[in-house]
C-alpha positions in Angstrom: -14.7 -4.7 8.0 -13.7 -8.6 8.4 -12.5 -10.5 5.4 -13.8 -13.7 5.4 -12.2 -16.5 3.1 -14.3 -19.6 2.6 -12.0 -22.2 1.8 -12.8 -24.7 4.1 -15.4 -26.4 5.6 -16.6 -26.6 9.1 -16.0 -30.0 10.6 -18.5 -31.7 12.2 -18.6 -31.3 16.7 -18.4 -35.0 16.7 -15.2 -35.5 14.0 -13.6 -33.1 15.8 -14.3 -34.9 19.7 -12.9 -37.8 17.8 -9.9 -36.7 17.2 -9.2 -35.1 20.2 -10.8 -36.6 22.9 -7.9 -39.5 23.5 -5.2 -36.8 23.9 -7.3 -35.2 26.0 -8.6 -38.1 28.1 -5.1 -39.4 28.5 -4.0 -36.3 29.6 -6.7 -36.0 32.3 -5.7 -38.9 33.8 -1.7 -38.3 33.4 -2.5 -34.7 35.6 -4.5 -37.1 38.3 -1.8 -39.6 38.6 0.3 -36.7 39.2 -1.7 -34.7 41.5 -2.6 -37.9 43.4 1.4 -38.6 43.6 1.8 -35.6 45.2 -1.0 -35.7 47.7 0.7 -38.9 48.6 4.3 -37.8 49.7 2.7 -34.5 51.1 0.5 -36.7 53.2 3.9 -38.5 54.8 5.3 -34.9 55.3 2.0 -33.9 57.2 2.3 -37.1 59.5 5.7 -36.1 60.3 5.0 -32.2 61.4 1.0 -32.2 62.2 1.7 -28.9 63.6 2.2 -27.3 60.2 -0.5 -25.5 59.0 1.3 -24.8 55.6 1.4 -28.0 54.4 -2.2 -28.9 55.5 -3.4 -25.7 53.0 -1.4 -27.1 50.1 -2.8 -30.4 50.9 -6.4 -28.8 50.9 -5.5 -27.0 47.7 -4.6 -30.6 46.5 -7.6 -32.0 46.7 -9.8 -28.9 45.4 -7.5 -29.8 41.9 -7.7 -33.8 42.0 -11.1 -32.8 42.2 -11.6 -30.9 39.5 -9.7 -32.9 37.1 -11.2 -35.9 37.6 -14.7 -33.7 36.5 -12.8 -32.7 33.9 -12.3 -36.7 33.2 -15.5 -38.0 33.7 -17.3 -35.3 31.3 -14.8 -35.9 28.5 -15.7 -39.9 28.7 -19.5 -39.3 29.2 -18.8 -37.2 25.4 -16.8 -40.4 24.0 -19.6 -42.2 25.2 -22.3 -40.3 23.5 -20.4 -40.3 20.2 -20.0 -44.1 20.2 -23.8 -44.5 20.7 -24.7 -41.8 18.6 -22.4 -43.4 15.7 -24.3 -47.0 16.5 -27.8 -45.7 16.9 -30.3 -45.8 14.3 -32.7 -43.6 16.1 -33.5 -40.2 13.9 -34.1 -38.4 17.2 -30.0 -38.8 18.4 -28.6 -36.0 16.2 -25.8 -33.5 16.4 -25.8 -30.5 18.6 -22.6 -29.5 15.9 -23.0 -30.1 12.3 -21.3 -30.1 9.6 -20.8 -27.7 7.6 -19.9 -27.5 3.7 -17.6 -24.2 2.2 -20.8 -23.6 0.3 -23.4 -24.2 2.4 -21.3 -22.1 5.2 -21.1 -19.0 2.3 -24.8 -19.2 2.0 -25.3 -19.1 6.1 -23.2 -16.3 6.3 -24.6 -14.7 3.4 -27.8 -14.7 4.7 -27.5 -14.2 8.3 -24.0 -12.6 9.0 -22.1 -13.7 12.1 -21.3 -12.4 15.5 -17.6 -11.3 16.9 -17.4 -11.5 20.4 -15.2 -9.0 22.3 -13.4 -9.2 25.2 -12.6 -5.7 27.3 -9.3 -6.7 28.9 -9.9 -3.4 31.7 -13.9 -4.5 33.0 -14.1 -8.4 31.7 -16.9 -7.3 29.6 -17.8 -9.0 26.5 -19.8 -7.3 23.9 -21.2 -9.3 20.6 -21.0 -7.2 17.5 -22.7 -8.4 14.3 -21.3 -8.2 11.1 -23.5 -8.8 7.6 -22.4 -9.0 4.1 -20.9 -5.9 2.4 -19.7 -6.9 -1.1 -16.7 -8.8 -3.3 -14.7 -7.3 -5.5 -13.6 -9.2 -8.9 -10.1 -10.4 -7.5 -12.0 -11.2 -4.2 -14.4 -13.4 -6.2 -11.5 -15.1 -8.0 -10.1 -16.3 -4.3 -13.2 -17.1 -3.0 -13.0 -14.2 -0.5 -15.4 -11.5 0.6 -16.4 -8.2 3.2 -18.3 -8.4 5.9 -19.0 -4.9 7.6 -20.7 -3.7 11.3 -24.2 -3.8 10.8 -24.8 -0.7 12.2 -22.8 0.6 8.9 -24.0 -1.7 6.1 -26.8 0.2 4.9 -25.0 3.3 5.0 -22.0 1.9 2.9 -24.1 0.2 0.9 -26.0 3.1 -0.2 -22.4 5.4 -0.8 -21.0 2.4 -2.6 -24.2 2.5 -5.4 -24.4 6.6 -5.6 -27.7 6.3 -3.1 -29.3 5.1 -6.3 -32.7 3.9 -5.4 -32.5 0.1 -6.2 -36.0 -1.6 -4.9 -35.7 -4.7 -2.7 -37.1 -7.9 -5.5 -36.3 -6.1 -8.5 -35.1 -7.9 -11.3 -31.5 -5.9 -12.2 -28.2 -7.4 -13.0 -27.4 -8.4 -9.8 -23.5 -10.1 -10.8 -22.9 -6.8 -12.8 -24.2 -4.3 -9.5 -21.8 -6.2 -7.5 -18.3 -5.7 -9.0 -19.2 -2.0 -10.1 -20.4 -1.6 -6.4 -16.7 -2.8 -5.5 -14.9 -0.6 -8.1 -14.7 2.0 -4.9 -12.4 -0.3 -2.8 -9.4 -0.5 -5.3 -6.2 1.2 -4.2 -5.5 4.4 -4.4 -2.2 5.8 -5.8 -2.9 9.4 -6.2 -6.5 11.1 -7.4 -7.7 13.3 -10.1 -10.3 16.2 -9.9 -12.4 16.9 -12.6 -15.7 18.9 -12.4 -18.3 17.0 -14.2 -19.5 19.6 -16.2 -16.4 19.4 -18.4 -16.7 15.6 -19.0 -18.4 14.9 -22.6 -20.2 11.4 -23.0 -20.0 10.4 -26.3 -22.1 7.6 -27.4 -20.3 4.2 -28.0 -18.5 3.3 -31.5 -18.9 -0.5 -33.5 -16.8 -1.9 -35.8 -18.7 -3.9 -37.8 -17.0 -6.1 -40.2 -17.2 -10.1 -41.9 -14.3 -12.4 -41.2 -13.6 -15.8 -41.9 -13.7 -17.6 -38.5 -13.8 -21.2 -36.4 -17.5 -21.2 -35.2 -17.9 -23.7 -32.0 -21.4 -25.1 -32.0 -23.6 -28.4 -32.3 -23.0 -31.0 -34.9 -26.9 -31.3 -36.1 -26.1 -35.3 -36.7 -24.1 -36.2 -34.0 -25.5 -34.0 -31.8 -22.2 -32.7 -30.2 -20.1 -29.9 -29.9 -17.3 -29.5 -32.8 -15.6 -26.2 -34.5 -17.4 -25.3 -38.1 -15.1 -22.6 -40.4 -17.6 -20.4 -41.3 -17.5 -17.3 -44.6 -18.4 -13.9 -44.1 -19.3 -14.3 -40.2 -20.4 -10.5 -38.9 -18.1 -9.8 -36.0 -18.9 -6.6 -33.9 -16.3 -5.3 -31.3 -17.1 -1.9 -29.1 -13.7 -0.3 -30.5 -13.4 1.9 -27.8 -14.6 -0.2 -24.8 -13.4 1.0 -21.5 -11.4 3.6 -22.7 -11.5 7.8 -21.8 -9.1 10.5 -23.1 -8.3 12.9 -20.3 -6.6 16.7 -21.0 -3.1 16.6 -20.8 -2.7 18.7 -17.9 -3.8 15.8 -15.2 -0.4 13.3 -16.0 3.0 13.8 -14.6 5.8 14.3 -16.9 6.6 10.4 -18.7 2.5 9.1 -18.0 0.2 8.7 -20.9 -2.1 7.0 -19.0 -3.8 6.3 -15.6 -6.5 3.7 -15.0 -9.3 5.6 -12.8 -12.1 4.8 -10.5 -14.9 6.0 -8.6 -18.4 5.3 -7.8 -19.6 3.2 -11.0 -17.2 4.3 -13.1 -13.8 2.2 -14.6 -11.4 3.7 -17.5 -8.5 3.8 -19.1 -7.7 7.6 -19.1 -4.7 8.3 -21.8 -3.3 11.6 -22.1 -4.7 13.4 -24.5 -4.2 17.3 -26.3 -8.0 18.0 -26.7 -8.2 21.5 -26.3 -5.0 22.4 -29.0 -7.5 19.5 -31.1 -10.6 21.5 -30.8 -8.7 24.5 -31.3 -7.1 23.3 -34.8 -10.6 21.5 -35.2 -12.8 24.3 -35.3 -10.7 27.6 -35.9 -12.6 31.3 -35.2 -15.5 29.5 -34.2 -13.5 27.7 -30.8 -14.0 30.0 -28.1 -18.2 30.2 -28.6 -18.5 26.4 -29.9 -20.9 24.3 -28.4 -21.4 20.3 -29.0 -24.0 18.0 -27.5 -22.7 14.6 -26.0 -25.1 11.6 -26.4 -27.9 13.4 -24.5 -28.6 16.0 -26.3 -26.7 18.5 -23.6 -24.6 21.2 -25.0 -21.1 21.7 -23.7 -18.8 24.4 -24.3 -15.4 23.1 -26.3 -13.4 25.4 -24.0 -14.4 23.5 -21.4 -14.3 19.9 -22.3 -11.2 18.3 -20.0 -12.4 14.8 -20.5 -14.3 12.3 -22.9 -15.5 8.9 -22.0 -18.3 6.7 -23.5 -21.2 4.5 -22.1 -18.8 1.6 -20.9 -17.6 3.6 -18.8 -20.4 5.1 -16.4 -21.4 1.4 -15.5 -24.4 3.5 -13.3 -25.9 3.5 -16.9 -26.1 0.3 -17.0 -29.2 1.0 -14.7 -30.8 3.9 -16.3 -33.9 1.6 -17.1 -34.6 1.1 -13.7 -34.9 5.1 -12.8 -36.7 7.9 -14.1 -36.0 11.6 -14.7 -33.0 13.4 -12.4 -32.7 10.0 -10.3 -28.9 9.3 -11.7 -27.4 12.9 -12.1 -25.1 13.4 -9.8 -25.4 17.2 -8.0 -21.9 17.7 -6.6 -19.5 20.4 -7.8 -16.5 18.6 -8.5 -15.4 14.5 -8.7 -12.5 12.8 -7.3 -11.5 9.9 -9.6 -8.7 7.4 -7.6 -6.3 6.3 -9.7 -5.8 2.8 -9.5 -2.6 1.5 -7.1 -0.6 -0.3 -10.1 2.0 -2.4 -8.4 0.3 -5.9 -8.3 -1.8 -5.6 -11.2 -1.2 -3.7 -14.9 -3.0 -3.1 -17.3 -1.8 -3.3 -20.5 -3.4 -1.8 -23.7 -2.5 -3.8 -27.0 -3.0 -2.8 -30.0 -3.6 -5.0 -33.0 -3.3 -3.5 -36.6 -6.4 -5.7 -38.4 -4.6 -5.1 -41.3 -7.4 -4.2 -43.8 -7.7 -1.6 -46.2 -10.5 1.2 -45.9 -13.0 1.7 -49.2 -11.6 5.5 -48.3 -8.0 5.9 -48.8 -5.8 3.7 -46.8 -6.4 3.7 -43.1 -5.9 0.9 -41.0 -8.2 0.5 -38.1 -6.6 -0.9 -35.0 -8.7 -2.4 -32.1 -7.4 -2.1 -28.7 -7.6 -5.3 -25.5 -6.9 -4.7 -22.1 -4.9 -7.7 -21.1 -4.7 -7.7 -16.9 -1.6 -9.5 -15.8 -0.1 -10.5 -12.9 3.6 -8.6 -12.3 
Protein backbone atom coordinates (compact mmCIF):
# COMPACT_ATOMS: atom_id res chain seq x y z
CA UNK A 1 0.00 0.00 0.00
CA UNK A 2 1.19 3.86 -0.87
CA UNK A 3 -0.13 6.63 1.32
CA UNK A 4 -0.80 9.37 -0.72
CA UNK A 5 -1.29 12.97 0.94
CA UNK A 6 -2.87 15.55 -1.28
CA UNK A 7 -1.82 18.72 -0.01
CA UNK A 8 -0.50 20.32 -2.89
CA UNK A 9 -1.01 20.95 -6.23
CA UNK A 10 0.67 19.94 -9.36
CA UNK A 11 2.35 22.92 -11.00
CA UNK A 12 1.98 23.57 -14.34
CA UNK A 13 5.19 21.95 -17.01
CA UNK A 14 5.50 25.46 -18.19
CA UNK A 15 5.70 27.31 -14.34
CA UNK A 16 7.97 24.94 -13.62
CA UNK A 17 10.52 25.42 -17.14
CA UNK A 18 10.21 28.99 -15.85
CA UNK A 19 11.72 28.77 -13.02
CA UNK A 20 14.31 26.60 -13.84
CA UNK A 21 15.29 26.94 -17.22
CA UNK A 22 17.82 30.18 -16.50
CA UNK A 23 19.85 28.05 -13.97
CA UNK A 24 19.88 25.55 -16.24
CA UNK A 25 20.73 27.44 -19.43
CA UNK A 26 23.48 29.32 -17.62
CA UNK A 27 24.85 26.36 -16.51
CA UNK A 28 24.90 24.79 -20.02
CA UNK A 29 26.90 27.32 -21.16
CA UNK A 30 29.22 27.72 -17.94
CA UNK A 31 30.13 23.57 -18.67
CA UNK A 32 30.92 24.75 -22.53
CA UNK A 33 33.07 27.55 -21.68
CA UNK A 34 34.75 25.09 -19.63
CA UNK A 35 35.06 22.22 -21.80
CA UNK A 36 35.97 24.51 -24.67
CA UNK A 37 38.86 25.92 -22.19
CA UNK A 38 40.17 22.82 -21.92
CA UNK A 39 40.11 21.63 -25.51
CA UNK A 40 42.08 24.71 -25.95
CA UNK A 41 45.21 24.18 -23.71
CA UNK A 42 45.04 20.40 -24.62
CA UNK A 43 45.18 21.45 -28.21
CA UNK A 44 48.80 23.48 -27.38
CA UNK A 45 49.85 20.21 -25.52
CA UNK A 46 49.00 18.08 -28.71
CA UNK A 47 51.11 20.52 -31.03
CA UNK A 48 53.92 20.12 -28.78
CA UNK A 49 54.03 16.05 -28.61
CA UNK A 50 51.87 14.88 -31.98
CA UNK A 51 53.23 11.57 -31.26
CA UNK A 52 50.95 11.06 -28.22
CA UNK A 53 48.15 9.15 -28.77
CA UNK A 54 46.86 9.77 -25.10
CA UNK A 55 46.17 13.08 -25.42
CA UNK A 56 44.64 12.90 -28.91
CA UNK A 57 41.86 10.27 -27.16
CA UNK A 58 41.16 12.80 -24.39
CA UNK A 59 40.91 15.39 -26.99
CA UNK A 60 38.41 13.16 -28.97
CA UNK A 61 36.58 12.45 -25.78
CA UNK A 62 36.44 16.35 -25.57
CA UNK A 63 34.68 17.05 -28.34
CA UNK A 64 32.05 13.97 -27.96
CA UNK A 65 31.08 16.21 -24.46
CA UNK A 66 31.28 19.92 -26.04
CA UNK A 67 29.02 18.19 -28.18
CA UNK A 68 26.65 17.02 -26.18
CA UNK A 69 26.29 19.94 -24.08
CA UNK A 70 25.80 22.32 -26.44
CA UNK A 71 22.50 19.79 -27.49
CA UNK A 72 21.81 19.89 -24.22
CA UNK A 73 21.88 23.97 -24.69
CA UNK A 74 20.14 24.44 -27.69
CA UNK A 75 17.01 22.10 -26.58
CA UNK A 76 16.68 24.02 -23.26
CA UNK A 77 16.49 27.52 -25.40
CA UNK A 78 14.16 25.97 -28.17
CA UNK A 79 11.71 25.15 -24.62
CA UNK A 80 12.29 28.96 -23.40
CA UNK A 81 11.35 29.73 -26.76
CA UNK A 82 8.18 27.81 -26.93
CA UNK A 83 7.03 29.11 -23.56
CA UNK A 84 7.50 32.80 -24.55
CA UNK A 85 5.35 32.22 -27.64
CA UNK A 86 2.99 30.07 -26.06
CA UNK A 87 2.49 32.77 -23.13
CA UNK A 88 1.98 35.55 -26.18
CA UNK A 89 -0.08 33.56 -28.49
CA UNK A 90 -3.74 33.80 -28.65
CA UNK A 91 -4.15 30.75 -30.77
CA UNK A 92 -6.41 27.94 -28.80
CA UNK A 93 -4.53 25.22 -30.70
CA UNK A 94 -0.82 26.17 -28.70
CA UNK A 95 -1.70 24.44 -25.37
CA UNK A 96 0.24 22.62 -22.74
CA UNK A 97 1.68 19.22 -23.08
CA UNK A 98 1.76 19.64 -18.83
CA UNK A 99 -1.10 21.03 -17.06
CA UNK A 100 -1.95 22.14 -14.12
CA UNK A 101 -3.17 20.49 -11.67
CA UNK A 102 -5.48 21.52 -8.56
CA UNK A 103 -5.15 19.36 -4.93
CA UNK A 104 -8.77 18.60 -5.77
CA UNK A 105 -8.93 18.05 -9.18
CA UNK A 106 -5.59 15.80 -8.71
CA UNK A 107 -7.75 13.69 -5.73
CA UNK A 108 -10.47 13.17 -8.23
CA UNK A 109 -7.74 11.91 -11.10
CA UNK A 110 -6.42 9.65 -8.83
CA UNK A 111 -9.49 8.60 -7.44
CA UNK A 112 -10.76 7.60 -10.55
CA UNK A 113 -7.90 6.21 -12.39
CA UNK A 114 -5.15 5.25 -9.75
CA UNK A 115 -1.51 5.88 -10.73
CA UNK A 116 1.49 3.94 -11.92
CA UNK A 117 4.93 3.28 -9.82
CA UNK A 118 7.64 2.58 -11.91
CA UNK A 119 10.34 0.23 -10.70
CA UNK A 120 13.70 0.00 -11.32
CA UNK A 121 15.63 -3.63 -10.96
CA UNK A 122 19.11 -2.46 -9.91
CA UNK A 123 20.58 -6.44 -10.92
CA UNK A 124 18.84 -6.57 -15.00
CA UNK A 125 18.03 -2.62 -15.62
CA UNK A 126 14.51 -3.72 -15.92
CA UNK A 127 11.70 -1.48 -15.14
CA UNK A 128 8.30 -2.80 -14.39
CA UNK A 129 5.04 -0.33 -14.00
CA UNK A 130 2.81 -1.41 -11.23
CA UNK A 131 -0.65 0.21 -10.84
CA UNK A 132 -2.02 1.13 -7.82
CA UNK A 133 -5.99 2.12 -7.33
CA UNK A 134 -7.81 3.46 -4.40
CA UNK A 135 -8.24 1.35 -1.29
CA UNK A 136 -9.96 3.47 1.43
CA UNK A 137 -9.42 6.43 4.28
CA UNK A 138 -9.78 6.06 7.55
CA UNK A 139 -11.41 8.98 9.86
CA UNK A 140 -7.98 10.51 11.07
CA UNK A 141 -6.77 9.99 7.36
CA UNK A 142 -9.83 12.01 6.20
CA UNK A 143 -9.09 14.77 8.78
CA UNK A 144 -5.31 15.18 7.09
CA UNK A 145 -6.41 14.99 3.85
CA UNK A 146 -4.60 11.63 3.40
CA UNK A 147 -5.57 8.23 1.86
CA UNK A 148 -4.46 4.27 0.67
CA UNK A 149 -3.81 3.36 -2.50
CA UNK A 150 -3.19 -0.59 -2.88
CA UNK A 151 -1.65 -3.02 -5.95
CA UNK A 152 -4.46 -3.51 -8.19
CA UNK A 153 -4.04 -7.00 -8.40
CA UNK A 154 -5.17 -6.93 -4.49
CA UNK A 155 -7.83 -4.28 -4.34
CA UNK A 156 -10.79 -6.33 -4.93
CA UNK A 157 -9.59 -8.87 -2.69
CA UNK A 158 -9.04 -6.36 0.30
CA UNK A 159 -11.85 -4.66 -0.57
CA UNK A 160 -14.13 -7.52 -0.26
CA UNK A 161 -12.26 -8.80 3.43
CA UNK A 162 -12.50 -5.14 4.53
CA UNK A 163 -16.68 -5.22 4.13
CA UNK A 164 -17.21 -9.05 5.45
CA UNK A 165 -17.56 -10.14 1.42
CA UNK A 166 -20.88 -8.43 1.90
CA UNK A 167 -22.52 -8.31 -1.50
CA UNK A 168 -22.80 -4.46 -2.09
CA UNK A 169 -24.08 -4.00 -5.88
CA UNK A 170 -22.13 -1.57 -8.14
CA UNK A 171 -24.89 1.86 -8.47
CA UNK A 172 -26.69 1.12 -5.42
CA UNK A 173 -27.78 3.80 -3.39
CA UNK A 174 -26.13 2.95 0.34
CA UNK A 175 -24.41 5.24 2.69
CA UNK A 176 -21.48 5.51 0.91
CA UNK A 177 -19.47 8.24 3.76
CA UNK A 178 -20.71 5.82 6.48
CA UNK A 179 -19.37 2.27 4.38
CA UNK A 180 -16.13 4.09 4.19
CA UNK A 181 -14.93 4.76 7.74
CA UNK A 182 -16.50 1.32 9.06
CA UNK A 183 -14.64 -0.29 6.03
CA UNK A 184 -11.38 1.40 7.68
CA UNK A 185 -12.22 0.44 11.34
CA UNK A 186 -9.81 -2.85 10.29
CA UNK A 187 -6.62 -0.69 9.87
CA UNK A 188 -6.41 0.75 13.45
CA UNK A 189 -3.50 -0.44 15.59
CA UNK A 190 -3.36 -3.33 17.29
CA UNK A 191 -2.25 -3.56 20.91
CA UNK A 192 -3.25 -7.02 21.88
CA UNK A 193 -6.60 -8.97 20.69
CA UNK A 194 -9.59 -10.64 22.25
CA UNK A 195 -11.29 -13.92 21.27
CA UNK A 196 -14.73 -14.32 21.70
CA UNK A 197 -16.95 -17.00 19.97
CA UNK A 198 -19.95 -15.28 18.58
CA UNK A 199 -22.34 -17.41 19.88
CA UNK A 200 -21.87 -16.03 23.40
CA UNK A 201 -22.31 -12.33 22.25
CA UNK A 202 -26.04 -11.09 23.04
CA UNK A 203 -27.35 -8.07 20.91
CA UNK A 204 -29.65 -6.24 22.77
CA UNK A 205 -31.65 -3.68 21.04
CA UNK A 206 -30.72 0.06 21.54
CA UNK A 207 -31.99 2.14 24.67
CA UNK A 208 -33.57 6.18 24.46
CA UNK A 209 -33.76 8.57 26.80
CA UNK A 210 -36.45 10.60 26.08
CA UNK A 211 -36.92 13.62 28.02
CA UNK A 212 -38.04 17.75 27.59
CA UNK A 213 -35.49 20.40 28.49
CA UNK A 214 -35.34 23.94 28.30
CA UNK A 215 -32.76 24.65 25.45
CA UNK A 216 -31.13 27.50 22.86
CA UNK A 217 -32.75 26.41 19.51
CA UNK A 218 -30.59 27.84 16.40
CA UNK A 219 -32.77 28.38 13.49
CA UNK A 220 -34.34 31.08 10.99
CA UNK A 221 -35.70 34.36 12.19
CA UNK A 222 -39.20 34.20 10.06
CA UNK A 223 -38.87 38.23 9.66
CA UNK A 224 -35.52 38.84 9.09
CA UNK A 225 -35.02 35.84 7.47
CA UNK A 226 -31.66 34.87 9.27
CA UNK A 227 -30.18 32.62 11.50
CA UNK A 228 -30.40 33.58 15.36
CA UNK A 229 -30.69 31.34 18.76
CA UNK A 230 -34.59 31.02 20.07
CA UNK A 231 -34.86 29.57 24.03
CA UNK A 232 -37.31 27.22 23.51
CA UNK A 233 -39.85 25.25 26.68
CA UNK A 234 -40.32 21.74 26.91
CA UNK A 235 -38.00 20.82 23.64
CA UNK A 236 -38.03 16.74 23.34
CA UNK A 237 -34.40 15.73 23.40
CA UNK A 238 -33.53 12.00 22.60
CA UNK A 239 -29.94 10.61 23.22
CA UNK A 240 -29.02 6.75 22.44
CA UNK A 241 -27.81 6.29 26.26
CA UNK A 242 -25.80 3.59 25.49
CA UNK A 243 -24.27 4.52 22.12
CA UNK A 244 -21.09 2.75 21.23
CA UNK A 245 -20.76 1.09 24.27
CA UNK A 246 -20.42 -3.15 25.01
CA UNK A 247 -19.87 -4.83 28.43
CA UNK A 248 -17.47 -7.71 28.09
CA UNK A 249 -17.03 -10.72 30.97
CA UNK A 250 -14.42 -9.93 33.30
CA UNK A 251 -12.19 -12.60 32.52
CA UNK A 252 -10.81 -10.82 29.10
CA UNK A 253 -8.99 -7.56 31.10
CA UNK A 254 -5.65 -7.69 32.79
CA UNK A 255 -5.44 -6.92 36.37
CA UNK A 256 -6.06 -2.60 36.77
CA UNK A 257 -8.23 -2.38 33.02
CA UNK A 258 -11.94 -1.77 33.08
CA UNK A 259 -11.97 -1.21 29.67
CA UNK A 260 -10.60 -1.79 26.09
CA UNK A 261 -11.84 -0.08 22.96
CA UNK A 262 -12.15 -3.03 20.28
CA UNK A 263 -12.39 -3.50 16.56
CA UNK A 264 -12.89 -5.67 13.80
CA UNK A 265 -14.70 -5.95 10.61
CA UNK A 266 -17.68 -3.44 11.11
CA UNK A 267 -17.69 -3.41 14.47
CA UNK A 268 -16.40 -0.25 17.10
CA UNK A 269 -16.99 -0.45 21.03
CA UNK A 270 -16.15 0.51 24.16
CA UNK A 271 -15.84 -2.86 25.97
CA UNK A 272 -15.86 -2.23 30.05
CA UNK A 273 -15.28 -4.88 32.34
CA UNK A 274 -18.15 -6.26 33.39
CA UNK A 275 -19.33 -9.39 36.19
CA UNK A 276 -22.19 -10.75 33.98
CA UNK A 277 -22.20 -14.16 34.78
CA UNK A 278 -22.12 -13.63 39.06
CA UNK A 279 -25.17 -10.84 37.61
CA UNK A 280 -27.15 -13.50 35.87
CA UNK A 281 -26.38 -15.79 38.58
CA UNK A 282 -27.86 -13.37 41.43
CA UNK A 283 -30.42 -12.32 38.67
CA UNK A 284 -32.12 -15.42 38.13
CA UNK A 285 -31.34 -17.86 41.02
CA UNK A 286 -32.25 -21.94 40.46
CA UNK A 287 -33.41 -21.13 37.19
CA UNK A 288 -29.46 -19.90 35.97
CA UNK A 289 -27.92 -22.90 34.60
CA UNK A 290 -31.21 -23.84 32.08
CA UNK A 291 -32.13 -20.00 31.38
CA UNK A 292 -32.54 -18.91 28.11
CA UNK A 293 -33.05 -15.10 26.78
CA UNK A 294 -33.58 -13.91 23.25
CA UNK A 295 -31.44 -10.82 22.06
CA UNK A 296 -33.24 -8.45 19.59
CA UNK A 297 -33.79 -11.15 17.02
CA UNK A 298 -35.73 -13.27 18.58
CA UNK A 299 -32.58 -15.99 19.01
CA UNK A 300 -32.34 -17.67 22.29
CA UNK A 301 -29.02 -17.77 24.12
CA UNK A 302 -28.14 -19.65 26.99
CA UNK A 303 -27.20 -17.21 30.18
CA UNK A 304 -24.26 -19.59 30.97
CA UNK A 305 -22.94 -18.64 27.95
CA UNK A 306 -23.30 -14.99 27.46
CA UNK A 307 -19.46 -13.44 27.63
CA UNK A 308 -20.50 -10.33 25.95
CA UNK A 309 -23.33 -7.66 25.30
CA UNK A 310 -23.31 -5.03 22.77
CA UNK A 311 -26.21 -3.10 20.99
CA UNK A 312 -26.97 -2.04 17.31
CA UNK A 313 -24.39 0.88 17.28
CA UNK A 314 -22.11 -1.33 17.50
CA UNK A 315 -22.36 -3.93 14.48
CA UNK A 316 -22.12 -0.90 11.99
CA UNK A 317 -22.66 -4.05 9.23
CA UNK A 318 -26.33 -3.45 10.35
CA UNK A 319 -26.33 -0.50 9.25
CA UNK A 320 -26.82 -2.39 5.91
CA UNK A 321 -29.20 -5.07 6.69
CA UNK A 322 -31.78 -3.29 4.29
CA UNK A 323 -29.75 -3.92 1.49
CA UNK A 324 -29.46 -7.95 2.01
CA UNK A 325 -31.80 -10.65 2.53
CA UNK A 326 -31.97 -13.81 4.66
CA UNK A 327 -28.35 -15.50 5.87
CA UNK A 328 -26.41 -12.77 3.71
CA UNK A 329 -24.87 -10.89 6.96
CA UNK A 330 -24.34 -13.84 9.50
CA UNK A 331 -21.14 -14.46 9.87
CA UNK A 332 -20.20 -18.58 9.75
CA UNK A 333 -16.81 -18.68 11.50
CA UNK A 334 -16.24 -20.44 14.89
CA UNK A 335 -14.62 -17.91 16.79
CA UNK A 336 -13.82 -13.73 16.37
CA UNK A 337 -10.73 -11.95 16.93
CA UNK A 338 -11.57 -8.36 18.12
CA UNK A 339 -8.06 -5.93 18.01
CA UNK A 340 -7.91 -3.87 20.68
CA UNK A 341 -7.30 -0.47 19.70
CA UNK A 342 -3.24 0.71 20.03
CA UNK A 343 -4.04 3.70 22.72
CA UNK A 344 -0.85 5.70 22.80
CA UNK A 345 -1.77 8.66 20.40
CA UNK A 346 -5.33 8.70 20.81
CA UNK A 347 -7.72 8.02 24.18
CA UNK A 348 -10.77 7.67 24.55
CA UNK A 349 -12.31 9.00 27.32
CA UNK A 350 -15.83 8.08 28.80
CA UNK A 351 -17.47 11.00 30.80
CA UNK A 352 -20.15 10.81 32.67
CA UNK A 353 -22.61 13.48 33.31
CA UNK A 354 -25.17 13.16 36.34
CA UNK A 355 -28.39 14.96 34.54
CA UNK A 356 -29.38 15.57 37.88
CA UNK A 357 -33.14 14.82 37.70
CA UNK A 358 -35.24 12.95 39.85
CA UNK A 359 -37.09 9.62 38.70
CA UNK A 360 -41.22 9.48 39.15
CA UNK A 361 -39.80 5.98 40.75
CA UNK A 362 -37.74 6.47 43.76
CA UNK A 363 -34.76 8.55 43.33
CA UNK A 364 -32.36 7.35 40.60
CA UNK A 365 -30.30 9.60 38.71
CA UNK A 366 -29.79 8.66 35.12
CA UNK A 367 -26.38 9.58 33.86
CA UNK A 368 -25.49 9.78 30.06
CA UNK A 369 -22.15 8.86 28.96
CA UNK A 370 -19.83 10.94 25.74
CA UNK A 371 -16.86 9.67 24.36
CA UNK A 372 -14.61 12.63 24.15
CA UNK A 373 -11.37 11.55 21.68
CA UNK A 374 -8.40 13.58 22.50
CA UNK A 375 -5.19 14.15 21.42
CA UNK A 376 -2.31 12.97 24.33
Amino acid sequence: MINVKFNTKVRSGKSILKEILPDRIKNREDKINEIQNEINELNIKVRENPESKKMKLDLERLHKRLDKRRKSLEYNLSLKERIEIESESTDKKVKEVWREKSSKSLRELLYLNGFFVEIKNPETGQSDKIKYEFYKRSSSKSRKGECWFIREELHEIMKNWSRMDLPFVENEKVDLPGLLAYESLVTSSIEDTVKIDPSSILIVDKVFSTFYETVNVIKKDKKRKMLDSFEEGRHKISNSIFDGECLLQSEFFEDGVSMKLLRHHMFKGAAFATNLQLFFRDHFGDDYETKYIPDMFNNLIKVTDIKMIINPTCLKALKFSHLFEGDKLKNNVKCITIGKLKLKKMVLCLVFVNMRREQKEGNLKISHYSRLLTRC
